[in-house]
N, C-alpha and C positions, 0 to 999 in steps of 0.2 A: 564931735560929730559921731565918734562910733559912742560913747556914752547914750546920746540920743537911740539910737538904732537898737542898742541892746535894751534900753529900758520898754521902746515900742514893741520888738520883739516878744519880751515877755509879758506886758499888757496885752498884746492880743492870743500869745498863750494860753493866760488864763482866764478870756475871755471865752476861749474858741473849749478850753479844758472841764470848764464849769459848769455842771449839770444846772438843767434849766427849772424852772418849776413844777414844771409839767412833768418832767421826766421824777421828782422828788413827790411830784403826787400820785406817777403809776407806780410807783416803788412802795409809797405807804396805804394805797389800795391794796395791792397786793401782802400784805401784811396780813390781813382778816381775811384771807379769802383765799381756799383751795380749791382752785379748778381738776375737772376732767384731766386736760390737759398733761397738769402736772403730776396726776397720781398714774395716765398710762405710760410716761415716759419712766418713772420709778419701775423698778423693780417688786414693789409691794401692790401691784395690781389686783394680784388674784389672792391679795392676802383679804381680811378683815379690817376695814376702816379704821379703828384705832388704832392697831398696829402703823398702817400710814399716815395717821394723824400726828403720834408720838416718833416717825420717822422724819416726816415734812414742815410739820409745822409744832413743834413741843410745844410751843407757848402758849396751844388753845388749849391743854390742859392743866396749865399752872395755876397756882390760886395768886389773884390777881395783887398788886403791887399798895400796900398802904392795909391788908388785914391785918395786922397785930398792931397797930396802932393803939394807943390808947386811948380809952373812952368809946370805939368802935361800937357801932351794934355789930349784931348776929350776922354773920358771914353765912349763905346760902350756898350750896353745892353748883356745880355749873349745869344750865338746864338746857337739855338737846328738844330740838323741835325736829324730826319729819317732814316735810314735806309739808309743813302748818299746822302739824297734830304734836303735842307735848308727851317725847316718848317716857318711859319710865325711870332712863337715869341713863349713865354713861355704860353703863352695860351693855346697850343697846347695838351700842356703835362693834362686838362682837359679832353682832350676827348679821352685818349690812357687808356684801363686799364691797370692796375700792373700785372696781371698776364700773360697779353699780350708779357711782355717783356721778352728778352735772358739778356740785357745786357746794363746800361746805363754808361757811361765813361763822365767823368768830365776832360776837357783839360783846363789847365789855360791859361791865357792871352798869353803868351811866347808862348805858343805850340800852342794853338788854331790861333793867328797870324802867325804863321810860317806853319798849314796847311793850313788855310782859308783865309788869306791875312788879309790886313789892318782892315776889319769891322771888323772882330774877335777877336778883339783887349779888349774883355770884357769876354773871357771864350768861352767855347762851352761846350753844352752836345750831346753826339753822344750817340745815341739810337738804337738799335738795337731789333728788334723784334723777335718775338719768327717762326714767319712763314719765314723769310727772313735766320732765321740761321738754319731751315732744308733744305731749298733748297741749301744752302752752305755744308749742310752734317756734320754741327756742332749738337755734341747733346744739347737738351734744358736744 
């Protein structure tokens, strides 16, 4: 009898302990994706967006997993959009402050190739501004 009790016990333990799916897909959403939010609660607010970028999220600058493969083609640099405009390079992200921004999205090579075509072949980051998502009627 207590055998039974202890084993039900911890069956609904690790029922009751077990994150759900939902909760494991706002966790891997959140993976690609830097909110407002997150860069005012930071410290690096009133810094330059890379700086918070390389604070929060390191991984949207990393060169992506499976380049030195062999037989690979051409590895492409990672390519920043604006607000939908294709900025010049990752130097960019210097002269943008962090609290400027609504929202920066990490597209890996797959995805950013299949929106941006073949150069995109290295990542993108899609950035989105804080003045650009009230005119859309998004809150900040």
């Amino acid at each position: 009898m207590r055998l039974r009790f202890s084993a039900l016990a911890a069956a609904t333990l690790l029922l009751v302990a077990a994150p759900s799916d939902a909760d494991a897909q706002k966790v891997k959403k959140s993976r690609d994706r830097l909110t407002n939010a997150e860069i005012m609660t930071s410290a690096l607010k009133d810094q330059a967006l890379l700086a918070a970028i390389r604070a929060l999220k390191p991984q949207f600058l990393e060169a992506p997993r499976g380049v030195r493969s062999l037989g690979g083609g051409m590895q492409m640099p990672l390519v920043v959009y604006v607000d939908g405009i294709k900025a010049a390079g990752v130097d960019v992200l210097h002269n943008i402050r962090a609290k400027e921004v609504h929202e920066v999205r990490y597209l890996d090579p797959a995805k950013s190739q299949n929106e941006y075509g073949i150069t995109a072949n290295g990542g993108a980051l899609q950035i989105k501004l804080i003045q650009r998502a009230i005119t859309e009627g998004k809150k900040p």
